[in-house]
C-alpha positions in Angstrom: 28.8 28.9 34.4 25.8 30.1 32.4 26.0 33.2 30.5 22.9 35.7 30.4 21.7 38.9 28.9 21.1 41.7 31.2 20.9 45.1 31.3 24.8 46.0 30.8 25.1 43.4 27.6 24.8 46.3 25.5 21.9 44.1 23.4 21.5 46.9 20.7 25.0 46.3 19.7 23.6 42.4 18.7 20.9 43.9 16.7 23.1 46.3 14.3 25.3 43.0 13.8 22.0 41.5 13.1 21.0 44.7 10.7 24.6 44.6 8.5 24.3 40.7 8.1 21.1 41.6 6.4 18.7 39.5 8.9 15.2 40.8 9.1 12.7 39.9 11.0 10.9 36.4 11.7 14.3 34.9 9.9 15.7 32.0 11.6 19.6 31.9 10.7 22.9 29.4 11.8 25.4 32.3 12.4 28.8 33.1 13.8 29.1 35.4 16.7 32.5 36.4 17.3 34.2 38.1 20.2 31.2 38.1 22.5 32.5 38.6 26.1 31.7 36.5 29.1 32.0 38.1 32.4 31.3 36.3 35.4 29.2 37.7 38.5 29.7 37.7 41.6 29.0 34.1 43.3 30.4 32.3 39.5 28.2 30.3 38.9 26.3 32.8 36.8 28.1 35.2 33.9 26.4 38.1 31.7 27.2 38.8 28.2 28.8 41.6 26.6 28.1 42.6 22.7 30.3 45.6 23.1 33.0 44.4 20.9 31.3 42.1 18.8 32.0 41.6 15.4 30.0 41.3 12.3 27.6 38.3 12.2 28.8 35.3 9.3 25.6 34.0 7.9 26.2 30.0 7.6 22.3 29.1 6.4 19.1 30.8 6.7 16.7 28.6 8.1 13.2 30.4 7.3 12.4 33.7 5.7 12.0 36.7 7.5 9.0 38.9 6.4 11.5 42.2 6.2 10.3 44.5 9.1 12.6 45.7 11.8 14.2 43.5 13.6 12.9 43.1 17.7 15.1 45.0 20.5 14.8 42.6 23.6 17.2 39.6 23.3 17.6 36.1 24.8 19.9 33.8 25.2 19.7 30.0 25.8 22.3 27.5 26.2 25.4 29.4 26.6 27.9 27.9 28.9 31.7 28.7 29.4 34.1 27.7 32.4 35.9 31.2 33.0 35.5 35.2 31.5 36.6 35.7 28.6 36.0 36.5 25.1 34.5 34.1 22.9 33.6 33.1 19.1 29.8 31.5 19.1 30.2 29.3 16.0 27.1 28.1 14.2 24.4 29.4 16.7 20.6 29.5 15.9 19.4 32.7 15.8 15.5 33.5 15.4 14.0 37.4 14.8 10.8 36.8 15.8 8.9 38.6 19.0 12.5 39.1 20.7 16.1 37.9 19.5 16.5 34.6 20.1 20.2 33.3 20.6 20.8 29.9 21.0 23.7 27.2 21.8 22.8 24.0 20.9 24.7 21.0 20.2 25.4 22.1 16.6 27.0 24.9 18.0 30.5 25.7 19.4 31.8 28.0 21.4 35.6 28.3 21.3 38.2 31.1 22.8 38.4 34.2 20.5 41.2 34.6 18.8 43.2 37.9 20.3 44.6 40.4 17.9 48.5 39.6 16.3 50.8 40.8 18.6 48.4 41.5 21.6 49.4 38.6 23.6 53.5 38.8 22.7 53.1 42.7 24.4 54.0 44.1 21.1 53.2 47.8 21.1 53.0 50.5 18.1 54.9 53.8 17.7 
């Protein structure tokens, strides 16, 4: 199913990732997206994405230069396709700042299953 950006993807949390990794914009970057949730909708063969629980964006390479003003606040997303929901790490995505965020999967990226906390998936609990 295709993953998309909509209106409950909680974009703003993308662009203070974006803001801590330093990215300004017009930069075009290869980064690492991780724990990026993928919920399908109803009818599956369509999914939205979740940046919720994201964490903080690994710069790989920076492809141009940004100019330093403030990063864009609508976001899109190309390329991004996954077989069930579920939480995932996008590994070396291109990422562009300029006129909107531009996140895409390409085929120098890879998108594999996030890996869940230590003792989250054994039922281990904490007293």
């Amino acid at each position: 199913m295709e993953a998309r950006v909509t209106a409950q993807s909680q974009s703003y949390r993308l662009r203070e990732r974006m803001q801590e990794a330093k990215v300004s914009h017009g930069q075009e970057i290869r980064a690492d997206l991780p724990n990026v949730r993928v919920l399908a909708l109803a009818g599956g063969t369509e999914a939205q994405t979740l940046f919720c629980n994201m964490g903080p964006i690994r710069v790989r390479a920076i492809l141009n230069r940004g100019d330093e003003g403030p990063l864009p606040t609508d976001v899109t997303l190309e390329g991004l396709q996954v077989s069930t929901s579920g939480v995932y790490d996008i590994l070396n995505a291109l990422v562009g700042s300029n006129g909107n965020l531009r996140l895409v999967v390409d085929d120098q990226t890879t998108v594999v299953p996030a890996e869940q906390a230590v003792g989250a998936s054994a039922g281990l609990s904490w007293v």
